[in-house]
C-alpha positions as CSV (number, residue, x, y, z in Angstrom):
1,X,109.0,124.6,105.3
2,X,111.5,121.7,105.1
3,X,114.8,121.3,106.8
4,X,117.5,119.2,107.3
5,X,119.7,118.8,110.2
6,X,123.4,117.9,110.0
7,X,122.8,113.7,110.4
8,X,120.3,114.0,107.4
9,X,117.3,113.8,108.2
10,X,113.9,115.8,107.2
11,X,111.8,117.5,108.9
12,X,108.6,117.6,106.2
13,X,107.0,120.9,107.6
14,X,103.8,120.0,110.4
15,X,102.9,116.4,108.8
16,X,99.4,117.6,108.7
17,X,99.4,116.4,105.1
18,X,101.0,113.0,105.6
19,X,98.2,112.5,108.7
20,X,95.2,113.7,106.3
21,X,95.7,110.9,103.9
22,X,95.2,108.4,107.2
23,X,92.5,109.7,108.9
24,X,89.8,109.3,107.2
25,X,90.6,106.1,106.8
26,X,90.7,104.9,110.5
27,X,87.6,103.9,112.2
28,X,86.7,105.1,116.0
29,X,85.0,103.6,118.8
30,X,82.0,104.4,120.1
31,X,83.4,103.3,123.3
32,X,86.3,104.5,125.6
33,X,87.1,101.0,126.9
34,X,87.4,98.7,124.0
35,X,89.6,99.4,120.8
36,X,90.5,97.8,117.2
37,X,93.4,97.7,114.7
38,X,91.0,99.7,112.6
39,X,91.8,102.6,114.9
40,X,95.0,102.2,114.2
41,X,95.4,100.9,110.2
42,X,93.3,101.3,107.5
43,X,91.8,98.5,105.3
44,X,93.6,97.2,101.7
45,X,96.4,95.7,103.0
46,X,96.7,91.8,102.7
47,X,98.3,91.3,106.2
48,X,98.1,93.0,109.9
49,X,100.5,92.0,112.3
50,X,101.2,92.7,115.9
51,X,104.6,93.7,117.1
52,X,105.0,92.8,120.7
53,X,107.4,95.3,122.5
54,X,109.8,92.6,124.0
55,X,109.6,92.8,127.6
56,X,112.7,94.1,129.3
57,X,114.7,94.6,132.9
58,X,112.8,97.1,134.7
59,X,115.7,99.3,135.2
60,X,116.7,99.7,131.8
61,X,116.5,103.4,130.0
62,X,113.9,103.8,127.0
63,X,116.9,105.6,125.2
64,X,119.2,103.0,125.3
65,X,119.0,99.4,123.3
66,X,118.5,96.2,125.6
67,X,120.8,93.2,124.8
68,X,119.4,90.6,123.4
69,X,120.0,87.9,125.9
70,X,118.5,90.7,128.5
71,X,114.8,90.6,126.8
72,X,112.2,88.4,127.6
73,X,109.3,87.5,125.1
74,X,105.1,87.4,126.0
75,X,105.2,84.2,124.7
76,X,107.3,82.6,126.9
77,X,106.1,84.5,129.8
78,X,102.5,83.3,129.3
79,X,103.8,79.9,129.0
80,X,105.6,80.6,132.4
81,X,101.9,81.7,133.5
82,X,100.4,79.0,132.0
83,X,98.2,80.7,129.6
84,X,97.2,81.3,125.9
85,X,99.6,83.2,123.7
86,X,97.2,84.7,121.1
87,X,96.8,88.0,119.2
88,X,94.6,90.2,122.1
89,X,97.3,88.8,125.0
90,X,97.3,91.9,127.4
91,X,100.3,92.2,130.2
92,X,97.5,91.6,133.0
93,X,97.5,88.3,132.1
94,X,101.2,88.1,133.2
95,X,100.8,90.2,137.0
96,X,101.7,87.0,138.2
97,X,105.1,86.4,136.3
98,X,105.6,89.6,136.6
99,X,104.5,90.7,140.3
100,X,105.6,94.0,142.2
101,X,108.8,93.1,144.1
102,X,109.8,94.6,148.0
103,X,111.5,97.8,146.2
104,X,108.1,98.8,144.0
105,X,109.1,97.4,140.8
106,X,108.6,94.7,139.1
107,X,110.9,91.6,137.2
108,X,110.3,93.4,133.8
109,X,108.4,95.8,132.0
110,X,107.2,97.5,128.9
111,X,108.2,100.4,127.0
112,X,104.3,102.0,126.0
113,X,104.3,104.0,123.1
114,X,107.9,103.4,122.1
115,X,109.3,100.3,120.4
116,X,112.7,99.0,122.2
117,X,115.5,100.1,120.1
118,X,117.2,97.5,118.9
119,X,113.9,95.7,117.7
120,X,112.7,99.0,116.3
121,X,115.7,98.4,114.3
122,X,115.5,95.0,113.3
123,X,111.7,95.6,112.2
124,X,113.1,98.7,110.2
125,X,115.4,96.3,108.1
126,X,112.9,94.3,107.4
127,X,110.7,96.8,106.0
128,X,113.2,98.5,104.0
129,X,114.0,94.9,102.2
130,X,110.4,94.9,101.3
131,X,110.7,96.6,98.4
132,X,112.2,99.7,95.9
133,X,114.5,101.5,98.0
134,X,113.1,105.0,99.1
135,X,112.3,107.4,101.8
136,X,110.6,107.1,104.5
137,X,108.1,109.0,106.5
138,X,108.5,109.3,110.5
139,X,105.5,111.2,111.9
140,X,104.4,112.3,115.5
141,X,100.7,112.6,116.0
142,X,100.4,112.1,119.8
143,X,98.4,114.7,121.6
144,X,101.7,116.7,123.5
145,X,104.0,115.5,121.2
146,X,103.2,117.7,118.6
147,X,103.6,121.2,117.7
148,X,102.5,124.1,120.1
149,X,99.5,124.3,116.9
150,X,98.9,120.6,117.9
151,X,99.8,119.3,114.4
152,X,101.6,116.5,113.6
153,X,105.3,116.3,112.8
154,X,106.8,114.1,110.0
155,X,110.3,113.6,109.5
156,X,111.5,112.5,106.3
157,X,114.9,110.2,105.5
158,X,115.7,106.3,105.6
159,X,114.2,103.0,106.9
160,X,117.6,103.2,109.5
161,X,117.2,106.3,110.4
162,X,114.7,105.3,113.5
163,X,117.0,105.8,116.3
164,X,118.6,109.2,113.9
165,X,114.3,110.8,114.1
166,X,114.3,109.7,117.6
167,X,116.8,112.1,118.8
168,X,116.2,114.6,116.3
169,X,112.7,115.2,118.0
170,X,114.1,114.7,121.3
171,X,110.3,112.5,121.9
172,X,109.7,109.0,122.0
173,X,108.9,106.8,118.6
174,X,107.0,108.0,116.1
175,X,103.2,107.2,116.3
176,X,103.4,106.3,112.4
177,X,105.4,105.3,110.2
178,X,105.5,104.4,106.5
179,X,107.3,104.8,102.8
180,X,106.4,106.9,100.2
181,X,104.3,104.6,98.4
182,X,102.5,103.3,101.3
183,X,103.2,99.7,100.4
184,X,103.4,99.4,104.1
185,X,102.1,101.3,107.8
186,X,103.5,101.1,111.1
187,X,101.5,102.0,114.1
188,X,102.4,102.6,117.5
189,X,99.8,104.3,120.0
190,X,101.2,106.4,122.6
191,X,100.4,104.2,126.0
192,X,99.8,100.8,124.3
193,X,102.7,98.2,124.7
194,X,102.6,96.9,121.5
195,X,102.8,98.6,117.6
196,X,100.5,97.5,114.8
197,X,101.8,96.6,110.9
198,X,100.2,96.5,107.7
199,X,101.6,95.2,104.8
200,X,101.4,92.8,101.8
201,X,101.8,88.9,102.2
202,X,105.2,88.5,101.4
203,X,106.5,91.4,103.7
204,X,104.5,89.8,107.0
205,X,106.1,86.3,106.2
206,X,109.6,88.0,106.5
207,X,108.8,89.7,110.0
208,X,107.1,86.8,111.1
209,X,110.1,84.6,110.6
210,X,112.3,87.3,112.0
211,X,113.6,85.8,115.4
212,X,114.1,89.3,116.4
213,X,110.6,90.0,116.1
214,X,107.6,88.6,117.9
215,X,104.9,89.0,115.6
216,X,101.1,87.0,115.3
217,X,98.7,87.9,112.4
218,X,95.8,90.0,113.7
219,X,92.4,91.5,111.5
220,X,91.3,95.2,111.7
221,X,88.7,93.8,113.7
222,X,91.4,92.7,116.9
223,X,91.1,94.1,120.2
224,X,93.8,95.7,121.3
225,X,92.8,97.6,124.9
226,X,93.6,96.4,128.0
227,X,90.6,94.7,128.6
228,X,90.7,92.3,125.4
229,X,92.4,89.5,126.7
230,X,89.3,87.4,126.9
231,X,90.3,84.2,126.4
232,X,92.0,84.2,129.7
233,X,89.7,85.7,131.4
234,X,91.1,89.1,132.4
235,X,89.4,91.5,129.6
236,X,86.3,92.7,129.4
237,X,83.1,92.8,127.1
238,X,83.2,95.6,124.5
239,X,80.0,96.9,126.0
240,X,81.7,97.4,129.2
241,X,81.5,100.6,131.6
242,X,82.9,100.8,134.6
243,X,80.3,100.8,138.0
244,X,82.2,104.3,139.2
245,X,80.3,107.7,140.1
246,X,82.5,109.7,137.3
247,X,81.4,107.4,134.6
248,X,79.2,109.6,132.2
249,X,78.6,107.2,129.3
């Protein structure tokens, strides 16, 4: 059943429909430890990007936007570390720009599974200038962020309406998002610091000349777990297992 609330938008019964169109689509790993875009997308777009969520004080609230002077970018972190900038960067390249201070925390931080909101919002505009007006679908598909039937949410109304769906379902960002023609996908895993976009050419030039957007073109074939960062040296083979006595590969 569909319902509205009083700032407009729709709740589109379970989302269970909405999520059946993707999954088939999406591969999966045959390993716990190493993970691609294809997870997360499906093939037939032109373009995948990744969105990196801006780094941010460590005291600041997920619910609240960040200023803009108050964010700090990976790119200019790693070149504060001296290292690559490149599409499978992982923060454990940055522990040493970003090191645990004498009170536990740290300089800056991450939001995981949640785009910061103000750059959620910029990213939104974007999209919605991408083509013929129309609604958009907001679903939630993370395990405990779902329905007590463990199906997916989707919440129907506007490309601005990110922060409205946000605390509508009193839960972080949505894991997917995308319009009614699909002419675009937006991705955002629950404990990864970054969210995944496919799109056509002309849509991932405009959000990668966005300056409130840090974007870099990725494949379905990507890395994006925590051990992918390779090429300086802190990630891991994708045949990796851990040398522990719980590991039952």
């Amino acid at each position: 059943m569909t319902t509205r609330d009083d700032i407009g938008v729709v709740t589109a019964g379970s989302g269970k429909e909405q999520m059946d169109w993707l999954r088939p689509r999406l591969a999966r790993s045959s390993n716990r430890w190493a993970h691609w875009v294809d997870e997360l997308l499906p093939s037939g777009y032109d373009s995948y990007l990744r969105l990196f969520h801006p780094f941010v004080p460590w005291d600041s609230e997920i619910a609240e936007p960040v200023p803009r002077d108050r964010l700090r970018s990976w790119e200019t972190l790693a070149a504060e570390n001296g290292i690559v900038f490149h599409g499978e960067l992982q923060w454990n390249s940055l522990k040493s720009v970003v090191p645990i201070l004498s009170d536990g925390g740290r300089r800056y931080a991450t939001f995981e599974g949640q785009i910061e909101r103000s750059t959620a919002n910029t990213m939104m505009s974007v999209l919605a200038t991408s083509g013929p007006s129309q609604h958009v679908f907001f679903i939630y598909s993370h395990v405990g962020l779902m329905t007590p039937n463990d199906e997916p949410v989707a919440y129907l109304g506007e490309p601005q309406d990110f922060d409205a769906v946000i605390e509508v379902a009193g839960l972080p960002g949505p894991t997917c998002i995308w319009p009614e023609d699909r002419r675009w996908l937006v991705a955002t895993d629950f404990d990864m610091p970054s969210t995944y976009i496919a799109c056509d050419a002309s849509t991932s030039d405009a959000l990668m000349i966005e300056s409130g957007l840090e974007t870099v073109a990725v494949s379905l074939n990507t890395r994006i777990d925590q051990g992918s960062d390779q090429l300086n040296g802190t990630g891991y083979s994708k045949d990796y297992k851990p040398r522990s006595k719980w590991w039952r590969g």
